[in-house]
C-alpha positions in Angstrom: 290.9 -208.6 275.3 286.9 -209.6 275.7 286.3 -212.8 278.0 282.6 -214.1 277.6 281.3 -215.1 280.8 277.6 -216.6 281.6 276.3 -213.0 282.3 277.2 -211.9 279.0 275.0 -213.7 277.1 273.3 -210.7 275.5 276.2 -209.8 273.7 275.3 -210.2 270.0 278.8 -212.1 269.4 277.2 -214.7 271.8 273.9 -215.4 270.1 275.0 -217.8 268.5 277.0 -220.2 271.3 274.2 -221.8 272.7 275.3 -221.7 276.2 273.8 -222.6 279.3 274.3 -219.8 281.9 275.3 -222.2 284.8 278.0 -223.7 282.9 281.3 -222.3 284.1 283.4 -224.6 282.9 285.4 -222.2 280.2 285.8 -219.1 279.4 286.0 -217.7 275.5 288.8 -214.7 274.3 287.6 -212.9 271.2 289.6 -210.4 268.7 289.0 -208.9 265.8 291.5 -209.3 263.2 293.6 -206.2 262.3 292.5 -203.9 259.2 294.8 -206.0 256.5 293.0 -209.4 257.2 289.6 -208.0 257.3 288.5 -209.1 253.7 289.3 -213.1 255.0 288.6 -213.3 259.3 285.5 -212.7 261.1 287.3 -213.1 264.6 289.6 -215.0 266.5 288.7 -217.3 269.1 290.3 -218.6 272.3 287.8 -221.1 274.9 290.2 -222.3 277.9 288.1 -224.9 279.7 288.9 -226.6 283.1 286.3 -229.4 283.7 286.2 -231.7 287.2 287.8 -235.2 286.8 285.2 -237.9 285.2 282.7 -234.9 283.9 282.0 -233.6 280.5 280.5 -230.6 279.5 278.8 -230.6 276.1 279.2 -227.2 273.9 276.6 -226.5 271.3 276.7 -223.7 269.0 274.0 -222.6 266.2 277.4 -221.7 263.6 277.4 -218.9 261.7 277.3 -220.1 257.6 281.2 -219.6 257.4 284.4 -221.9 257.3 286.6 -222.3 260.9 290.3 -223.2 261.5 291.1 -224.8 264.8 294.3 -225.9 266.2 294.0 -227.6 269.7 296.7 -229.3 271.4 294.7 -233.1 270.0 294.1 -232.0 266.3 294.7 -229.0 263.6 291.2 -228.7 261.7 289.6 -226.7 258.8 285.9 -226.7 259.2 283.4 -226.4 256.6 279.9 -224.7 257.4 278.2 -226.6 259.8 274.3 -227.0 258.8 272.9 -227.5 262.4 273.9 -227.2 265.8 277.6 -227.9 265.8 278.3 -230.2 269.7 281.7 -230.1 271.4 282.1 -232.0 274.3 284.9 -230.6 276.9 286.7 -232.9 279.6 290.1 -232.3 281.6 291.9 -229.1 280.8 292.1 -227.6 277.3 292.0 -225.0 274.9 292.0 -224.1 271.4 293.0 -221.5 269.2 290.5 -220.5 266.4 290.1 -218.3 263.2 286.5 -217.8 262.3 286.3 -217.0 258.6 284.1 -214.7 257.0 282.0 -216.1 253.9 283.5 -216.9 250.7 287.4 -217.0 252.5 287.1 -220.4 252.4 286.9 -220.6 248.8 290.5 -218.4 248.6 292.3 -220.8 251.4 291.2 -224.2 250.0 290.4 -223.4 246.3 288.1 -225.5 246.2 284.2 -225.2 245.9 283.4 -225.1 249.9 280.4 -226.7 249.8 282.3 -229.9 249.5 283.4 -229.4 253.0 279.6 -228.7 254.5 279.0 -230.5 257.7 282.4 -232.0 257.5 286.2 -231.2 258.7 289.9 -232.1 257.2 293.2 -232.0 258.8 294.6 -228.1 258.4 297.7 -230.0 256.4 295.3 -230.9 254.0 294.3 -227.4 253.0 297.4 -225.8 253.6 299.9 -228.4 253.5 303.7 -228.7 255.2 302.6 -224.7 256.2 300.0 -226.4 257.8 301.8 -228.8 259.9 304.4 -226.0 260.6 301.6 -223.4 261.9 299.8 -226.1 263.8 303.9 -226.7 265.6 304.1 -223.0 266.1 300.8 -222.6 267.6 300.8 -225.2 270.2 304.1 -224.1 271.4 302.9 -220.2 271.9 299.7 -221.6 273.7 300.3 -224.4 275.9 302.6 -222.6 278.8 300.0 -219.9 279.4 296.7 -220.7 277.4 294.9 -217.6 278.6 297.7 -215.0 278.3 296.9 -212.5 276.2 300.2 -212.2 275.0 300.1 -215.9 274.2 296.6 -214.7 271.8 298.0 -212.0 270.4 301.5 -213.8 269.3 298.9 -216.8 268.1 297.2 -214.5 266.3 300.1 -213.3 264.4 301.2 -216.6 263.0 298.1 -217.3 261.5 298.4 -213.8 260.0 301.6 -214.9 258.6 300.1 -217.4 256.9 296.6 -216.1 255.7 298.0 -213.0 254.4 299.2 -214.5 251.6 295.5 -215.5 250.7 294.2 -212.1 250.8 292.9 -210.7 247.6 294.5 -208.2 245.6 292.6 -205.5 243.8 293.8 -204.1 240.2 296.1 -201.5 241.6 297.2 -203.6 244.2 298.1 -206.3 241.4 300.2 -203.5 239.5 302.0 -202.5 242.7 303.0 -206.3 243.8 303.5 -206.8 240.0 306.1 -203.8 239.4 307.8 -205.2 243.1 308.5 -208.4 241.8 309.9 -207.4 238.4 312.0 -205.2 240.1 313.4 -208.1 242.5 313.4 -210.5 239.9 316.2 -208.0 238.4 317.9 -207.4 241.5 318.2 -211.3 242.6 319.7 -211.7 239.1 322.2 -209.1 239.2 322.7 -207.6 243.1 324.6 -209.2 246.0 321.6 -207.4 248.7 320.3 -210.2 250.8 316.7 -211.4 250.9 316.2 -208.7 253.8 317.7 -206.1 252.5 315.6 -206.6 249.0 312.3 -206.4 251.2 313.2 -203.0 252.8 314.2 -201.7 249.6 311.0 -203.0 247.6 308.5 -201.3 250.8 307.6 -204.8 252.0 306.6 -204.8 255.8 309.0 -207.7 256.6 311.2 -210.2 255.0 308.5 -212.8 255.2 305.6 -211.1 253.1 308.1 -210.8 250.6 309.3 -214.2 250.0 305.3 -215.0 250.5 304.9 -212.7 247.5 307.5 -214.0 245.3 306.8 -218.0 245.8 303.0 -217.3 245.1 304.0 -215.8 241.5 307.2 -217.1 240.9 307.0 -221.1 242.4 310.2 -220.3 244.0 311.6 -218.4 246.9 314.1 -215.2 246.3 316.9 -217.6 247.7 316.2 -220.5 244.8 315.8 -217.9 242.2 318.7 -216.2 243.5 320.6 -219.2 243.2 319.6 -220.6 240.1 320.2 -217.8 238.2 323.4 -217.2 239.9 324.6 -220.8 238.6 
């Protein structure tokens, strides 16, 4: 786990958070994301603030030319590139729970030309709708009993890897692969009584939830609707 502080203002992560070193008012968690989510997240991102009663502490950052996602216990945000200094003002006690993007990942989540979204934000169920809502549910129940817990980050962080995964790119072989997977389960839902679990062990899946990811993206229904439908 890596906590800024005001003396670590040489750190090249912190160039751009335009800080001033007297400001104690929060402290920042950063993570990198884990090898599989490489080719969509930068970092994550955790400030916890605590600010006096009646003050305000204004937080200005020069942003890096990429799209954010922020979930904070007062909104659930996806952030186009800011063209300026981006200015957040903290008051009370808060935090917020971050995904910084790398460029072009926007693009895959949204689908849309990014460039609409410059200098501007949306609500997160806008982009990624009811899984939006859901996530931004799930988040600010794993974050608000201990905001700076590192388990608390790292259980964050594996939500939002539930979710993005499913946005990640797939090469040629990798297309083959998933391809050959979900003929194969496409047979099996038709003609086995193995549960939805028991399918994703079988196929090599990592869990039960990449593969019904999977299988909705290509199919427009879950294993449990196909199962069913072609069952009746």
């Amino acid at each position: 786990m890596k906590a800024d502080t005001g003396s670590q203002h040489r750190d090249p992560i912190m160039r751009a958070h335009l800080r001033d070193p007297r400001d104690v008012s929060h402290t920042i968690y950063r993570y990198p994301p884990g090898a599989e989510l490489l080719p969509l997240i930068g970092r994550y991102w955790f400030p916890v603030w605590s600010v006096p009663a009646g003050a305000e502490e204004v937080q200005r950052v020069l942003q890096y030319p990429v799209c954010l996602l922020a979930i904070t216990t007062a909104y659930s945000r996806f952030y186009g590139v800011v063209s300026g200094v981006s200015a957040t003002t903290l008051s009370g006690e808060g935090w917020a729970a971050g995904v910084m993007l790398i460029p072009a990942a926007g693009h895959a989540i949204t689908g849309l030309p990014v460039d609409g979204f410059t200098d501007r934000h949306v609500d997160l169920a806008d982009v990624l709708g009811t899984v939006g809502t859901e996530l931004t549910a799930r988040i600010r129940t794993l974050m608000n009993e201990r905001p700076a817990a590192k388990e608390s980050h790292k259980a964050v962080m594996a939500a939002y890897e539930d979710v993005l995964c499913s946005f990640l790119p797939i090469d040629d072989e990798g297309r083959l692969v998933q391809r050959r997977r979900l003929h194969e389960a496409a047979e099996r839902l038709r003609d086995s009584l193995a549960t939805v679990a028991e399918l994703a062990f079988l196929l090599g899946y990592a869990d039960q939830a990449h593969f019904i990811r999977d299988f909705k993206k290509v199919v427009s229904l879950t294993p449990g609707q196909f199962s069913e439908q072609n069952r009746g």
